[in-house]
N, C-alpha and C positions, 0 to 999 in steps of 0.2 A: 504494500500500500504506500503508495506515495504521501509525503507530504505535502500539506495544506501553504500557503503563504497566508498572512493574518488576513488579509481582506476577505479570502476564500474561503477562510476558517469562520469568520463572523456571519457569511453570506449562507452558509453551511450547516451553522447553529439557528438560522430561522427557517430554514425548509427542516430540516429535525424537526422545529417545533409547530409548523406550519403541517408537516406531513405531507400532503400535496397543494402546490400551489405554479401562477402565474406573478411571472416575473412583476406584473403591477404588483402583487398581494406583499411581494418582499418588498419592495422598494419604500413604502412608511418606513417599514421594520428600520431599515437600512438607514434611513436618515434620520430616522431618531437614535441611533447609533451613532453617527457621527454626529448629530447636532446640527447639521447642514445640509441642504441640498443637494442630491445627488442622480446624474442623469442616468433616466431607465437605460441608458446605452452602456453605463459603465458596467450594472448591474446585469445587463444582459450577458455580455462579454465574461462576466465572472460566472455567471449558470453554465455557460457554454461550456468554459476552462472545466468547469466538476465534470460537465457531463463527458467532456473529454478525458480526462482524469478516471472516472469510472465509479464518482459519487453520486451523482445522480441520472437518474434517466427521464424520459418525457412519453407522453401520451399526444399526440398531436388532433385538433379539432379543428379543421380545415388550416387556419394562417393561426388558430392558437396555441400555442403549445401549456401543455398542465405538467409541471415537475414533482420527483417524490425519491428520496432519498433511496438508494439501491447499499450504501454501506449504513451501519446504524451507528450511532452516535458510542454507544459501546465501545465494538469493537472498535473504531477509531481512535476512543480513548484508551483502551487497552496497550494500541499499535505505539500510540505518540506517551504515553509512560512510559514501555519498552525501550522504546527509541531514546529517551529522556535518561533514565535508569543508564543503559547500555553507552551513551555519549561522557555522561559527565558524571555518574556514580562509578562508575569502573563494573560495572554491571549487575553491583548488591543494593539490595533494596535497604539492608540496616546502613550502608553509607548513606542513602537517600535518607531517612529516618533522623537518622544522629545530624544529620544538615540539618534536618525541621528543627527538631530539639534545638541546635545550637542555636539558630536563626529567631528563635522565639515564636516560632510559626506553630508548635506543638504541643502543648501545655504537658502538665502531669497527668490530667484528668483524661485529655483524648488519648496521650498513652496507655495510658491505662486500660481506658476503652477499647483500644486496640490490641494490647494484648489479653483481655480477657473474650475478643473475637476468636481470637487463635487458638484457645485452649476450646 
């Protein structure tokens, strides 16, 4: 699975939550994300890029086309922790872990939480 570039990823995370839609139905989504205006062309262009990519696929109704996610939001997340874990932990998930801890990103209490998942 390839990775995403942010824009693709954010464009990505509204058809997930949208489930099937038309390139109008993101584009709110999308500019209220950025806080700005942004043309149905840019956003068209980035649908395209997934459906090329092998994120999403289309239903076509004559000139309109209806999108819906073909990877799910899961497994993507799965891929890109992997990938994450595997770049810059050295491929252990307790170096991942002891980073949160260090960083203050992890309290005692979600540790905790965490390893009483595991048991």
């Amino acid at each position: 699975m390839t990775a995403l570039t942010k824009a693709e990823e954010e464009v990505m995370h509204i058809i997930w939550r949208l489930e099937r839609c038309l390139v109008s139905d993101i584009l709110p989504h999308y500019e209220a994300l950025k806080s700005k205006a942004v043309p149905q062309s840019s956003v068209s262009s980035i649908v395209r890029i997934l459906e090329d990519k092998g994120f999403v696929s289309h239903k076509a109704y004559g000139r309109t086309y209806e999108y819906f996610p073909i990877i799910t939001k899961e497994d993507y997340t799965k891929t890109t922790l992997s990938r994450l874990v595997t770049d810059y932990f050295e491929g252990s998930m307790s170096n991942l872990v002891s980073f949160l801890v260090k960083e203050e990103k992890l309290d005692k209490d979600e540790l905790s939480e965490l390893i009483e998942k595991l048991k």
